[in-house]
C-alpha positions as CSV (number, residue, x, y, z in Angstrom):
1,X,6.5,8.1,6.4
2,X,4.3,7.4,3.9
3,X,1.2,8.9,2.4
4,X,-2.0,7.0,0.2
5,X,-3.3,10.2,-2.0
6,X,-6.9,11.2,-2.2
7,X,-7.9,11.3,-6.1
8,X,-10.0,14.9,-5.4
9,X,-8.5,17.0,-2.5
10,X,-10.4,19.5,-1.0
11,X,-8.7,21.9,-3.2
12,X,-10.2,20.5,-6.3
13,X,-6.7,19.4,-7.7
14,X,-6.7,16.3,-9.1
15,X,-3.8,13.5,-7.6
16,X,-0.9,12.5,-9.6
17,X,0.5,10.6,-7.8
18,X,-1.3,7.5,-5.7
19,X,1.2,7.6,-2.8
20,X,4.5,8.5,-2.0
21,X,6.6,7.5,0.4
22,X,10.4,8.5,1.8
23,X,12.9,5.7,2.7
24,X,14.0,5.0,6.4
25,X,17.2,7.4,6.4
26,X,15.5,9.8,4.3
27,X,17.9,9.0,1.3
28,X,15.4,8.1,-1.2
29,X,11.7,8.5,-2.4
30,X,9.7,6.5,-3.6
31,X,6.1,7.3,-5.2
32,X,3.6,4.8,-7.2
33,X,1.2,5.9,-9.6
34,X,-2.0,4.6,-12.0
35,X,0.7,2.9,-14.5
36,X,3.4,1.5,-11.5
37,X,6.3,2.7,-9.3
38,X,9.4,5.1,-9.0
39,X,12.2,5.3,-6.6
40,X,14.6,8.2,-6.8
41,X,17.4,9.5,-5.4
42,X,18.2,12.0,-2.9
43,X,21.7,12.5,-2.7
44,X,21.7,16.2,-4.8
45,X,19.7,19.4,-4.4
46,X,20.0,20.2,-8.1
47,X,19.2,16.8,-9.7
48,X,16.3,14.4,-9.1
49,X,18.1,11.4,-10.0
50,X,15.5,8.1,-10.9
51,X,17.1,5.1,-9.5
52,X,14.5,2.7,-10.7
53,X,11.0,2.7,-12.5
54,X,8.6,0.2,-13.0
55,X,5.6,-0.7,-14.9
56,X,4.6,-4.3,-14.2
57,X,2.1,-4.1,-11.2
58,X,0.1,-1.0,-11.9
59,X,-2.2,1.3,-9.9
60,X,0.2,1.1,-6.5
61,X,-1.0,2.6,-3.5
62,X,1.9,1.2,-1.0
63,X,5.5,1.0,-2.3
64,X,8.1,1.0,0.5
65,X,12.1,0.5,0.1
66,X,14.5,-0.9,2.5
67,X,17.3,2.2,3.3
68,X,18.8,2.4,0.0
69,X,19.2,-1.5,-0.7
70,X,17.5,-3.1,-3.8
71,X,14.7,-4.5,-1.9
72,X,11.2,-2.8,-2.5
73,X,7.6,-3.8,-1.2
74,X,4.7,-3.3,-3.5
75,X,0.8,-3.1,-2.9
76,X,-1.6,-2.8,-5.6
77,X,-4.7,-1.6,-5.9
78,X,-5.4,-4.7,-8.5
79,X,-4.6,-7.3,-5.8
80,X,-5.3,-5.1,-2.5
81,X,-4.8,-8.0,0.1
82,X,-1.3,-9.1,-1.7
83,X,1.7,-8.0,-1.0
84,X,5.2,-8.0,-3.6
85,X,8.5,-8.0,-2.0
86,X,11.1,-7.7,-5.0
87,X,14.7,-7.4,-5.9
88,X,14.4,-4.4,-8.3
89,X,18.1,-4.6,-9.4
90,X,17.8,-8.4,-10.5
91,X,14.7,-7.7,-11.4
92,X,13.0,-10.6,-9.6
93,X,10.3,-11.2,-6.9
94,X,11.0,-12.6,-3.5
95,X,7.9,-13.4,-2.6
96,X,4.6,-12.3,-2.1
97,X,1.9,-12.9,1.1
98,X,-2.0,-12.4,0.7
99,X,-3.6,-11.7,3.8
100,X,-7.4,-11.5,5.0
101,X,-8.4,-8.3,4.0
102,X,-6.8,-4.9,2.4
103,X,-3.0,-3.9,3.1
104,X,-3.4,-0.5,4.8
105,X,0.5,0.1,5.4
106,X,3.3,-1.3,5.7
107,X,6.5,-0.8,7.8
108,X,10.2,-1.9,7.1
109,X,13.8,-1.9,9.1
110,X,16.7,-4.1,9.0
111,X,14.9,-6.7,11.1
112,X,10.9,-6.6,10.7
113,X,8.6,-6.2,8.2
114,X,5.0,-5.1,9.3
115,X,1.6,-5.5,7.5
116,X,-1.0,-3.3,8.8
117,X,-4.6,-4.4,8.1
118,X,-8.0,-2.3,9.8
119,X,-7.7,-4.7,12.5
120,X,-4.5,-6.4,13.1
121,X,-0.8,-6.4,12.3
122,X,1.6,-9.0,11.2
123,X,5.1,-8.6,11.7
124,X,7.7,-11.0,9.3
125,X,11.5,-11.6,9.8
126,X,12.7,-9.9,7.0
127,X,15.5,-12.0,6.6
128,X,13.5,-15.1,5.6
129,X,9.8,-13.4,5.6
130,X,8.6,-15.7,8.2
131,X,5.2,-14.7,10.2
132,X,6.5,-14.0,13.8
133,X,3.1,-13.0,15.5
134,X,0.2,-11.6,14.7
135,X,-1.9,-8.8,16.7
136,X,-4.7,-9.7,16.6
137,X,-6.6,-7.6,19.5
138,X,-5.9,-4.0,17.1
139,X,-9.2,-1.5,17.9
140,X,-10.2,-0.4,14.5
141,X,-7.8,1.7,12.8
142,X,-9.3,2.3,9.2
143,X,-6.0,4.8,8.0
144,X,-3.4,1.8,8.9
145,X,-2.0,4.2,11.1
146,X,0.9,2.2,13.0
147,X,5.1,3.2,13.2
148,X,8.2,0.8,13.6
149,X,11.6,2.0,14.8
150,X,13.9,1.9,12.5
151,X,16.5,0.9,14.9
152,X,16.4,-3.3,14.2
153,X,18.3,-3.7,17.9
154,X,14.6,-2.9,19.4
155,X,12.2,-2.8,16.7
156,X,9.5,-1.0,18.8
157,X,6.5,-1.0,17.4
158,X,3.4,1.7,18.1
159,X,-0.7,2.0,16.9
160,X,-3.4,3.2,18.2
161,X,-5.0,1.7,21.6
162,X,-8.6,2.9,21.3
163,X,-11.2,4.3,19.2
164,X,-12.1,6.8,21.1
165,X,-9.2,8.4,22.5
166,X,-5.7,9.2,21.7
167,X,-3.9,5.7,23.9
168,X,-0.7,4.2,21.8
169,X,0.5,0.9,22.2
170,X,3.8,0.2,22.5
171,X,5.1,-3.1,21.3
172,X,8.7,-4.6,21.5
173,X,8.7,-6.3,17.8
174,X,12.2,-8.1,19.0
175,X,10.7,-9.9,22.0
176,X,7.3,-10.2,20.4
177,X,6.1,-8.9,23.5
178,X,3.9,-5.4,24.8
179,X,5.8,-2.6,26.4
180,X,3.2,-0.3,27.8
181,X,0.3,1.9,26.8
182,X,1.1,5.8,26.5
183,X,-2.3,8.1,27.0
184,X,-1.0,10.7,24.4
185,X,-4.2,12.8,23.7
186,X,-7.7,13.2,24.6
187,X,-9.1,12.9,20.9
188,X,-8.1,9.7,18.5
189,X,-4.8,9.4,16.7
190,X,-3.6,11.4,13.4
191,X,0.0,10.6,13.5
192,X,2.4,8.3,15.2
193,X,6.7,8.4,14.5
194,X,9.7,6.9,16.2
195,X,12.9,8.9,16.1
196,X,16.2,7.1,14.5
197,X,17.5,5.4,17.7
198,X,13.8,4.3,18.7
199,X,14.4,6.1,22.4
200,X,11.6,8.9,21.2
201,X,7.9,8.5,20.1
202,X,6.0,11.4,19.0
203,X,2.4,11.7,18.6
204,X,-0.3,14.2,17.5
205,X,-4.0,14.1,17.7
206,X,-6.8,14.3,15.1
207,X,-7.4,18.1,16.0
208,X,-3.8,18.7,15.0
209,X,-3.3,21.1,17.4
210,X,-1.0,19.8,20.1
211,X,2.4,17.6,19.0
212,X,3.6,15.4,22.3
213,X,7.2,13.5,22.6
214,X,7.6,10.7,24.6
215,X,10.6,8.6,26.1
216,X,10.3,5.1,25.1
217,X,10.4,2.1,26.3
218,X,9.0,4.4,29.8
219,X,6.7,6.3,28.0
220,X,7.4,9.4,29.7
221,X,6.2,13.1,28.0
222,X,9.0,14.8,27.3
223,X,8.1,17.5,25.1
224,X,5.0,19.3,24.2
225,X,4.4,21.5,21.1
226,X,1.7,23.9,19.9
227,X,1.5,23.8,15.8
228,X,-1.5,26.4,16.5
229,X,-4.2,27.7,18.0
230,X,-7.0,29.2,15.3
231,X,-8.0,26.1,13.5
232,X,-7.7,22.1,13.6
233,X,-5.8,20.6,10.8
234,X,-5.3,16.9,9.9
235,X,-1.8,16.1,10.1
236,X,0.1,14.2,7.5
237,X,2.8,13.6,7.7
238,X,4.8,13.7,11.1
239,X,9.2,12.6,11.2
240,X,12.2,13.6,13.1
241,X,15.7,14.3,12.1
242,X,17.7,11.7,11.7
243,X,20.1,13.0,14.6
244,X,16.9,13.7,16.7
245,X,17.0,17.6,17.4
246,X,14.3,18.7,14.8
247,X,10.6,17.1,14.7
248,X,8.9,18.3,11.3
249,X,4.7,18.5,10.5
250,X,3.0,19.0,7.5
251,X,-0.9,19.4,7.4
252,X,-3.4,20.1,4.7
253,X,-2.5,23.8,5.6
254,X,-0.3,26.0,3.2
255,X,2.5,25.6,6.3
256,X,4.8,22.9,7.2
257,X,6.1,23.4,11.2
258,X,9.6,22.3,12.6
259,X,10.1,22.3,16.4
260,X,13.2,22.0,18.0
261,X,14.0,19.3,20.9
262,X,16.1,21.1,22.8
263,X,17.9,19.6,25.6
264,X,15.8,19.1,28.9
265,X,17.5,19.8,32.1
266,X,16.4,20.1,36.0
267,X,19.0,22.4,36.9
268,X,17.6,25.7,37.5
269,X,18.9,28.5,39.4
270,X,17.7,28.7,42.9
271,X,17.0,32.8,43.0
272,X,16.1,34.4,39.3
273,X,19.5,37.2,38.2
274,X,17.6,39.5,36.6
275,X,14.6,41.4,36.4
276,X,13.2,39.3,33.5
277,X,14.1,36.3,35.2
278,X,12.4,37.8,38.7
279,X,9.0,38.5,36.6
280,X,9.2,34.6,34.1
281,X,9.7,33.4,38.2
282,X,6.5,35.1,39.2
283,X,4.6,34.5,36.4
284,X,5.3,30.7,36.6
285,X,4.3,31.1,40.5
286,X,1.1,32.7,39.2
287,X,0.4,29.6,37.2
288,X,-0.1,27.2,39.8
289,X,-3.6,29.1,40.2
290,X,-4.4,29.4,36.3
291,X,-6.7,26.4,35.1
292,X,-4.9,23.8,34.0
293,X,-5.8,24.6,30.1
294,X,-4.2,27.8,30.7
295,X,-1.5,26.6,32.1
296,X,-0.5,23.9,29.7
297,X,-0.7,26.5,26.8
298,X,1.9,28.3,28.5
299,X,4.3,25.4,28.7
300,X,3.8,24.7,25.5
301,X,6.8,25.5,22.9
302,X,6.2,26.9,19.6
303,X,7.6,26.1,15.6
304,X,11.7,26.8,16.2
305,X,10.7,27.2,12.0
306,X,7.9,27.2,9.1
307,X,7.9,25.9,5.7
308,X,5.6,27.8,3.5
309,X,3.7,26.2,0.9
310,X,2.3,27.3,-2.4
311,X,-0.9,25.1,-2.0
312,X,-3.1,23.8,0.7
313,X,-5.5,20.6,1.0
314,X,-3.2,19.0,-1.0
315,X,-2.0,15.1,0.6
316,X,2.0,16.0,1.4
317,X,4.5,14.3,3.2
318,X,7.5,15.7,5.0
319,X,10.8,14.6,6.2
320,X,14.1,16.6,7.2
321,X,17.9,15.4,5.8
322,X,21.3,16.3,5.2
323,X,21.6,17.1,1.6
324,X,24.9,18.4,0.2
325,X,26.2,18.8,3.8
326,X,23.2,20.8,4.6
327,X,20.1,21.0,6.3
328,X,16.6,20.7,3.9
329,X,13.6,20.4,4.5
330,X,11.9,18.5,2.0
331,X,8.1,18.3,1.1
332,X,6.7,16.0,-1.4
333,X,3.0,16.6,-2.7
334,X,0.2,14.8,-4.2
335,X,0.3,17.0,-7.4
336,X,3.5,14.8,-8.4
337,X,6.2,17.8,-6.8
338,X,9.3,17.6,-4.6
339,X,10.0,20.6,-2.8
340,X,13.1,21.4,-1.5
341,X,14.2,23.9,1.6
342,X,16.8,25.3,3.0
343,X,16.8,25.0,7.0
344,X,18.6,27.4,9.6
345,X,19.9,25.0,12.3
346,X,20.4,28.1,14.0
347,X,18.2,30.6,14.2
348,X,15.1,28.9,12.2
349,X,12.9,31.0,11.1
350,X,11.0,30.6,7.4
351,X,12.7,28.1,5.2
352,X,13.8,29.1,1.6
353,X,12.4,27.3,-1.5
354,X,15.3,26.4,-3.3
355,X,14.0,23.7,-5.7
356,X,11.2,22.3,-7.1
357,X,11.8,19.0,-9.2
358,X,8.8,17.5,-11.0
359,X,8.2,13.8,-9.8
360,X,6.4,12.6,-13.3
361,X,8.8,14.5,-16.0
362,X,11.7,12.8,-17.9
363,X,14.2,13.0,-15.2
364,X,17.7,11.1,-15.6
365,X,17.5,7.6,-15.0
366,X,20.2,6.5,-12.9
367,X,19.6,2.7,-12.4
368,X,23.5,1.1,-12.4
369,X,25.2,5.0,-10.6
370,X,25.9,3.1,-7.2
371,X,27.6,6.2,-6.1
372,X,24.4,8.2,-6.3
373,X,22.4,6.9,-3.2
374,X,24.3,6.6,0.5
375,X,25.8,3.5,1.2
376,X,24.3,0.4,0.1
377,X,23.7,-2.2,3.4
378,X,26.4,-5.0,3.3
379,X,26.0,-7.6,0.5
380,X,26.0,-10.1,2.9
381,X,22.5,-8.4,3.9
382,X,21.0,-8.4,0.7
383,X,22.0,-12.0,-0.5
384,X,20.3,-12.7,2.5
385,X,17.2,-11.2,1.9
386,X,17.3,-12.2,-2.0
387,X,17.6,-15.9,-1.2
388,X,15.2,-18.2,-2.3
389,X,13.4,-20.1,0.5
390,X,10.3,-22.3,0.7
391,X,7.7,-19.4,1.3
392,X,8.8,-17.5,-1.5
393,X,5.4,-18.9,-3.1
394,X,2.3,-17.3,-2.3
395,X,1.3,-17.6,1.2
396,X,-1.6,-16.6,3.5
397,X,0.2,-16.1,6.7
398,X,-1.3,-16.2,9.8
399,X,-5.0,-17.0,8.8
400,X,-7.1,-16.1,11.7
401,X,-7.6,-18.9,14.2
């Protein structure tokens, strides 16, 4: 997940940081600023660790890494159609691609690389960065709002399917072919996320209010989730756990909402043992004459846990990861902050603060410490993707014909 920041939030505090962005397992973060680009380490609750730092492009509004190898993708706002793959520990560029208008996002597993511009996407073997397709027939999405699985045996791929409603698009990036169309909400897009294994797809709306899980490649709702009732929000920042039973979602509200997937079954009881259960029996009964609004709100499940916040209107991002052998929530904000939680697998409830690490101070610089980051992907992988080939010059892929 990845987040552009706004120079003047509502709040009136100015952005340090450009954009920010955590890596695919949720090991690493990167963030770019006015004078380049940072990647740090997640590995320790108490230490910040930077693994690399950069000056050479500056103003970055994109930077993206690949798990915890070497490879990083940069976007400036100096060259906003031009993209930079590099090798940060050789110190050496790949390649780079311009495209036909400005880079809104981009997306990254083992397999695919994808460029999202306002009105198409181009996905790129990673291996050898060759243009595989592009989608051309994209309804204006000015955010670059698009997800990719980061499970390279399917490399699904979603974004929005209308301008006027809330219709995904799901997209098989290994067949280079269109799965189905999933009518998620009434009102446009806000957020779109796969879960680790690429069998989940989660959704929310631009009113904020209502968070919908889907099977994929089916597209089946499977869960539905109320983040509240008083107010729209604009979510930003929307990500599962990595094992799939936690979805976390951060807003431009002071409070960041974790549900809880539990696990769905069609085996109920055929008579109710207690009084409780007599009455939740009845009251479901009673349902089936409630207007369908009503009804809906009372299927809906609420935050299994909250995250609070110290600021709101502030661009943040979210994501939830083992840390230390335990649970965190972790919250990184446009002011240039990492916040880190403690999480209750259990019994939820409020997350404790634990530590806040400063993203701009004089951390430690950690750029040979293998052992600081999870395991690296296989050398094999990475001499792969650092090979020279012939499009490692500059390259418009995919001009529009």
């Amino acid at each position: 997940m990845e987040a552009e920041a706004a120079d003047s939030p509502p709040g009136g505090v100015k952005a340090a940081l450009s954009c920010f962005s955590f890596n695919q397992d949720c090991t690493s973060l990167a963030i770019g600023t006015k004078a380049g680009y940072k990647l740090f380490s997640l590995s320790s609750v108490e230490q910040l660790d930077q693994v690399h730092g950069s000056n050479e492009i500056p103003d970055v509004y994109i930077v993206e890494r690949l798990f915890s190898s070497s490879l990083v993708v940069v976007v400036s706002h100096t060259k906003p159609r031009q993209m930079n793959v590099y090798h940060f520990k050789k110190g050496t560029e790949i390649c780079n691609y311009s495209y036909s208008s400005n880079i809104l996002s981009i997306r990254l597993n083992r397999q695919r690389l994808l460029v999202c511009l306002e009105e198409s996407i181009y996905i790129h073997n990673i291996k050898d960065m060759k243009l595989l397709k592009t989608i051309l027939d994209v309804p204006a999405n000015p955010t670059g709002l698009c997800a990719l699985s980061i499970n390279h045996s399917n490399s699904y791929v979603a974004y929005p399917g209308s301008l006027t409603t809330g219709e995904i698009v799901l997209y098989d990036g290994h067949s280079l072919k269109t799965v189905c169309t999933i009518a998620a909400h009434e009102g446009t897009l806000a957020a779109i996320t796969f879960n680790a294994s690429g069998s989940k797809l989660a959704s929310a709306s631009e009113k904020g209010t209502v968070i919908r899980v889907f099977s994929v490649p089916d597209g089946q709702k499977l869960y539905e989730f109320r983040r509240g009732m008083k107010r729209y929000v604009t979510i930003s920042s929307l990500v599962f756990s990595m094992d799939s039973q936690f979805l976390c979602a951060s807003s431009n509200t002071e409070t960041v909402h974790i549900f809880k997937l539990e696990h769905l079954t069609n085996n109920r009881p055929e008579e109710p043992s207690t009084w409780s259960g007599y009455m939740g029996k009845m009251f479901m009964a009673a349902s089936n004459y409630l207007p369908a609004q009503v009804t809906d709100m009372m299927n809906q499940d609420r935050a299994f846990a909250t995250g609070r916040l110290n600021f709101s209107g502030q661009k943040n991002i979210c994501t939830l990861s083992t840390i230390q052998k335990l649970p965190r929530l972790l919250v990184a904000s446009s002011d240039g902050h990492l916040y880190v939680y403690n999480l209750d697998p259990q019994d939820g409830g409020e997350c404790v603060l634990i530590k806040t690490h400063s993203l701009l101070g004089s951390g430690t610089t950690e750029e040979n410490k293998e052992n600081d980051l999870r395991p690296s992907l296989p050398q094999s992988y990475a001499a792969t993707v650092a090979r020279p080939s012939t499009s490692s010059a500059s390259t418009v892929p995919g001009e529009r014909r």
